[in-house]
Steps between C-alpha positions, in 0.01 A plus 500: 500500500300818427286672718145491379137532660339197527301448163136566477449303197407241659077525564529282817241255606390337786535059466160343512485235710296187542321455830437193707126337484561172619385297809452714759666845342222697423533727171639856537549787227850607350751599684597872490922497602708813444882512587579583838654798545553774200714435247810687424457781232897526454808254437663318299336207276761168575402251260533087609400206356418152723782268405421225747155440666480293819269233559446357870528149424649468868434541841841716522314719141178469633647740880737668285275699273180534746410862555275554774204607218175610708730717721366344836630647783676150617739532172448148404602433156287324198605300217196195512601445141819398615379258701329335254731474228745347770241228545473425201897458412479325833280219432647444128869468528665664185208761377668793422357850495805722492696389182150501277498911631863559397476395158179738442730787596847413363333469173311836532145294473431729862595821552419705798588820500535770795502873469624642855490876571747618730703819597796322657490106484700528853206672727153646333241502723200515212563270274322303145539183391309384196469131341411462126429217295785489211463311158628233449871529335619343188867457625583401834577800743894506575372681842828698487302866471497507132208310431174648385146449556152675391202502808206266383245753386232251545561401865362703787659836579602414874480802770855577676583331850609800725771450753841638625862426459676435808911432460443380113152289635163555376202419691139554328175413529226441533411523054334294252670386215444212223826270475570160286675207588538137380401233692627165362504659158167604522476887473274692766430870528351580881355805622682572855323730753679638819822483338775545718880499350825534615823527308938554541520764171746734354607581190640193379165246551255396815634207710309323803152600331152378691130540356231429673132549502174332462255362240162415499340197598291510176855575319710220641216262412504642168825531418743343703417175614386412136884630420604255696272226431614542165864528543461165718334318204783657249730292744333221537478439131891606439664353812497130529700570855324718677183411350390205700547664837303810379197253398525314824482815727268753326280253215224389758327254190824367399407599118835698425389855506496744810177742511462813673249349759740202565707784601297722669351089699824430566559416928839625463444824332165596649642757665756626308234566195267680714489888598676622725505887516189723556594831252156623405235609725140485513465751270753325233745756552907460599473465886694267669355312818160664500250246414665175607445342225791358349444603109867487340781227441900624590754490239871596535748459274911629443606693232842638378592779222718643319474894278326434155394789266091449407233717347139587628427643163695781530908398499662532817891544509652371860 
């Protein structure tokens, strides 16, 4: 790979996020987050694509890709939306949220692409890592290093997490970023704040990937429980096996279709749709633990990668 300055085309923007205003969250202004740390000016560009993104559809996915995301001092990890999702494949035997996710990707219908600036992928100890939104392909990616992909000029530009490389490990965070997933077939872009992520990398692809961080109250409302809701409905209507079970547990009125409140009135997942990490202060701005007010919902996920050539509207060669 060549040696190139990182690129400047790229106007970058901060993510505008949605705030809470419900119940007893008061309203608060946007949130101003910058990367932590300065980013690298040198290094070389190393080019990856996602080729298998991790939902935690179990207790052992839900531990296993928890990052500890408001950086409390006690080092206890998050991941509320695995909690959750392992409810919900819990309580109706045979919903499944991985295979639905695999499909998306193996036929190129989401790409997620990662541009990492490094000087030596062994030990760095100022590093960037930046996610972008790819379009979708019209072939399915061979994830072998030869596919290619172009950067979705329409999505947000996210900023760079900052972090180091320790022994081939990144560690970054905390960042902002916008990221898409699939949730029962239903597709979902969330704005993450306090990212924190953690990666094995070299040249050849990113094993053992985590990312975490935060959304909005307002945001998960918006966005992800009527993903779900959805998804759940797409099921019930297409799955004469795991349909009954799903309308027992979650349809309160028994009349075949699971809403968002049903969900969010649920006894057994009270808790696990409600905040559970104070990010933003008083003032609105990223501060952990200041106001006590617990204004953001956890989210971790696992990702793999493997090297992929993709533009940003200028060609880059790997």
């Amino acid at each position: 790979m060549k040696m190139k300055r990182i690129f400047a085309a790229i106007n970058v923007g901060l993510i505008v996020m949605l705030l809470a205003a419900c119940g007893t969250l008061r309203s608060k202004p946007l949130p101003t987050l910058v990367p932590a740390g300065a980013p690298p000016t040198t290094g070389t560009q190393f080019y990856f694509v996602t080729n298998r993104l991790l939902l935690p559809a179990t207790q052992a996915h839900k531990q296993e890709f928890a990052l500890n995301i408001d950086g409390d001092t006690q080092k206890r990890t998050d991941n509320l939306f695995g909690e959750l999702l392992t409810l919900l494949t819990s309580t109706a035997q045979g919903l499944e949220m991985q295979t639905n996710l695999d499909q998306v990707i193996n036929t190129g219908q989401l790409v997620s692409l990662h541009m990492l600036l490094a000087d030596d992928l062994a030990n760095d100890p100022s590093v960037a890592w930046t996610i972008f939104q790819g379009q979708k392909s019209t072939s399915a990616p061979n994830f072998n290093g030869s596919d290619k992909f172009t950067v979705d000029s329409t999505a947000p530009t996210n900023l760079p997490i900052i972090g180091t490389l320790t022994n081939g490990h990144f560690t970054g965070g905390p960042g902002s970023a916008r990221v898409q997933i699939y949730l029962l077939g239903v597709p979902v872009e969330v704005n993450l704040i306090g990212i924190r992520l953690e990666a094995d990398v070299s040249a050849t692809g990113c094993t053992n990937g985590k990312l975490g961080g935060g959304m909005t109250v307002d945001e998960f409302r918006a966005k992800l429980l009527p993903a779900i809701a959805d998804g759940l409905n797409a099921v019930i209507n297409s799955d004469q096996v795991v349909s009954p079970p799903l309308i027992k547990a979650f349809d309160s009125d028994q009349n075949g279709t699971i809403t968002v409140q049903e969900l969010e009135n649920h006894p057994l997942l009270r808790i696990a749709v409600s905040p559970d990490l104070d990010l933003l202060d008083a003032s609105g701005a990223f501060n952990p633990g200041q106001d006590g007010v617990k204004d953001s919902y956890s989210i971790g996920l696992g990702f793999t990668c493997v090297p992929a050539v993709f533009s940003t509207g200028t060609v880059l060669v790997p």
